[in-house]
N, C-alpha and C positions, 0 to 999 in steps of 0.2 A: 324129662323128654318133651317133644316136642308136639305131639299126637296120642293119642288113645287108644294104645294096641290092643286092649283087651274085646273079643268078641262080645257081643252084644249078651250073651248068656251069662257072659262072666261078671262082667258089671253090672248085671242085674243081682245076680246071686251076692255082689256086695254090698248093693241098692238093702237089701232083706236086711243081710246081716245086720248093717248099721241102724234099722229101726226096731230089727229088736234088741238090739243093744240098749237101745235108747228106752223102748218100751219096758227094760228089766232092769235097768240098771239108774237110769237118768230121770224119768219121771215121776218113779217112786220119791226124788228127794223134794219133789214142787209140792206145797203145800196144796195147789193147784193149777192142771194142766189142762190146755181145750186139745181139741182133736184134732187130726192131721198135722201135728207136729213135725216139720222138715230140721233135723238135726244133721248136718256135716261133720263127722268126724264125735260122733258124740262125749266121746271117754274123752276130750279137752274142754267139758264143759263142766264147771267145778260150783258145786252150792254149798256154801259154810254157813250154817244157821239156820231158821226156821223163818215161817211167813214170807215163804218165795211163788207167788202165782203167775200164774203166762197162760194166756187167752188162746182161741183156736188159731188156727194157720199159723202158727208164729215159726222163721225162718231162724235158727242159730246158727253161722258159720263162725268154722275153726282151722286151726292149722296146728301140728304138732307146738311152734315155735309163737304161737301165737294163740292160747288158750281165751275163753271168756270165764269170766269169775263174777259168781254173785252173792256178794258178804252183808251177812248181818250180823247186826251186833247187839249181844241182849246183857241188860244191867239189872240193877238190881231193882231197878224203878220204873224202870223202860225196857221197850222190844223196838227193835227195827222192823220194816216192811221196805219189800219192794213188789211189787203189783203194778204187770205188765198187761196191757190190752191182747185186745184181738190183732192180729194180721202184722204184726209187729214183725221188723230185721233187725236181727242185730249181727256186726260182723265181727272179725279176728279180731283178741287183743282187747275188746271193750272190757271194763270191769265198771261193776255199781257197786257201792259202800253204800249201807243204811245205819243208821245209829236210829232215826226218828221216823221218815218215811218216803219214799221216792213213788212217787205214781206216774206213770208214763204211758199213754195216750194209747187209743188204735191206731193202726196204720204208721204208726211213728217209723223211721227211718234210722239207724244207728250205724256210721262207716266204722273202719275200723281205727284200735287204737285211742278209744273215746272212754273217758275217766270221767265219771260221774258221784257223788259223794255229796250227802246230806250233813256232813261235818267235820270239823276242822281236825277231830279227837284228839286235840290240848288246846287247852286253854294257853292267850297270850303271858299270863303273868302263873299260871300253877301249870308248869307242863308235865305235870303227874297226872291232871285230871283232864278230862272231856270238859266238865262244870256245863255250860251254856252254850257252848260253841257246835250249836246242832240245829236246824231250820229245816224243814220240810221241802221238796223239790216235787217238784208238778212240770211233766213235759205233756200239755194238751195233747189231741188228736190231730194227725197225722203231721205232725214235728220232722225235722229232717235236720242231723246233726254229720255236718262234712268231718272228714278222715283229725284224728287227734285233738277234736275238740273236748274242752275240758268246762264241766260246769258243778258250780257248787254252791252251796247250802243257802237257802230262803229261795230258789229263784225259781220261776215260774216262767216256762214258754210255751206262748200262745199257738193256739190252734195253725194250721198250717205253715208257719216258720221255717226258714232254713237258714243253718248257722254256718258260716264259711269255714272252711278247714283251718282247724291248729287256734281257732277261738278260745279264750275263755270268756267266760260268760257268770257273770260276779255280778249282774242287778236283771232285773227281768227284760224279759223281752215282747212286746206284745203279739197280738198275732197277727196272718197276712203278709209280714215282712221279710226281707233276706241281712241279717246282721252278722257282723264279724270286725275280728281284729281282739286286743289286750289291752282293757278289758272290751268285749263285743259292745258294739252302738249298731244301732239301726244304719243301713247305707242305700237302702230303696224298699219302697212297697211294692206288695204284689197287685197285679192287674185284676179287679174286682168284678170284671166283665170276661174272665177267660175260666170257666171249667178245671179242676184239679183231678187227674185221674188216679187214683186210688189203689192202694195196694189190695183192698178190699175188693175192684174190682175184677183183679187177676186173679181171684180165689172164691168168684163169684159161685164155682162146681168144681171144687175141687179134684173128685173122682174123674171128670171130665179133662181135665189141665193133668194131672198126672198119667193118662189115658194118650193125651198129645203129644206130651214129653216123650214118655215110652216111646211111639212112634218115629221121633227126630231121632233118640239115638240109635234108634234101629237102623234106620237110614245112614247115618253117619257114620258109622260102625259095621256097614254090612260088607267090607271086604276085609274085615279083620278075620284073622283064623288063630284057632289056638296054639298049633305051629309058629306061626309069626310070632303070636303075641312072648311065645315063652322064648324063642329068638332075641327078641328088643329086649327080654330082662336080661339074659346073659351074656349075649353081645352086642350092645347096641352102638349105633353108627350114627354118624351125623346127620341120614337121613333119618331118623326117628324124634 
């Protein structure tokens, strides 16, 4: 549909449901979670393994059709890690692989559809084994990865970066700059005299910003009735 039939009480009461979904079902599986965790759609958020951390504010959006998945892989000589900052997004469809160790920044940025992977898991000449083919991956503080970009194992990007959509990104990137293409190269710097505004600083009072939000969709939503709203589910029109 086209609009948000549901009254303001309704989507709230879904608003709940879905964080304590999250609170009993979802963050029991993060080796460690910070607070004020915003989960969309939580049960499409999928942890296979151990050594999974995510810092406070961190945003996950989901879609049925487009789940996020966080895989580690532990051997008999090795664990994987992935360990996520503070204030972190990440959107639909992203998944991370760790075989060795994936660390990703605060504020970092993640579109959706974005495939991130600390290893090749086969080797070129034994492809029964992983052998060597596993490097560490480092996305600095506050990193910014456009929609289906794909990066993999040794590569390190630097602090404020943004990577153009549908990238791969196969040798490092420093920071400050905007890179893209296959494999991604640098294709301009950032302005060193212009201020970066911060995901961190949208979440500067949280209780405050959740407080605002409430407010919008009340407004937004204040001539919804539950009459209508259960109208638009079983007959709905083209105006809806």
């Amino acid at each position: 549909m086209r609009k948000d039939h549901r009254p303001f009480w309704v989507k709230q009461l879904h608003l709940r449901y879905q964080r304590a979904w999250a609170r009993h079902f979802l963050e029991p599986q993060f080796e460690s979670v910070g607070p004020h965790l915003d989960a969309g759609h939580p049960k499409y958020v999928s942890l296979y393994g151990p050594n999974i951390s995510l810092g406070r504010c961190a945003t996950l959006r989901t879609t049925p059709a487009y789940p996020i998945t966080f895989t580690v892989w532990t051997s008999a000589d090795r664990e994987g890690r992935i360990d996520m900052g503070d204030y972190v997004l990440i959107s639909p469809g992203t998944r991370i692989l760790s075989s060795e160790h994936v660390t990703i920044g605060d504020n970092t940025m993640i579109a959706g559809e974005v495939y991130i992977s600390d290893s090749d898991w086969h080797h070129v000449y034994d492809r029964t084994s992983e052998q060597d083919a596993h490097k560490p991956i480092v996305l600095e503080k506050n990193v910014w990865l456009g929609y289906g970009v794909k990066v993999c194992k040794g590569v390190t990007i630097g602090e404020n970066s943004v990577i153009g959509a549908g990238s791969v990104v196969s040798k490092s990137i420093p920071a400050n700059v905007i890179a893209a293409g296959n494999p991604a190269r640098v294709v301009r710097e950032l302005d060193p005299e212009r201020d970066i505004r911060k995901r961190q600083d949208l979440y500067a009072d949280p209780e405050a910003l959740e407080a605002e939000m409430s407010k919008l969709e009340r407004y937004f939503l204040r001539d919804n009735s539950f009459l209508s709203w259960l109208r638009a589910l079983v007959a709905p029109s083209k105006a809806d």
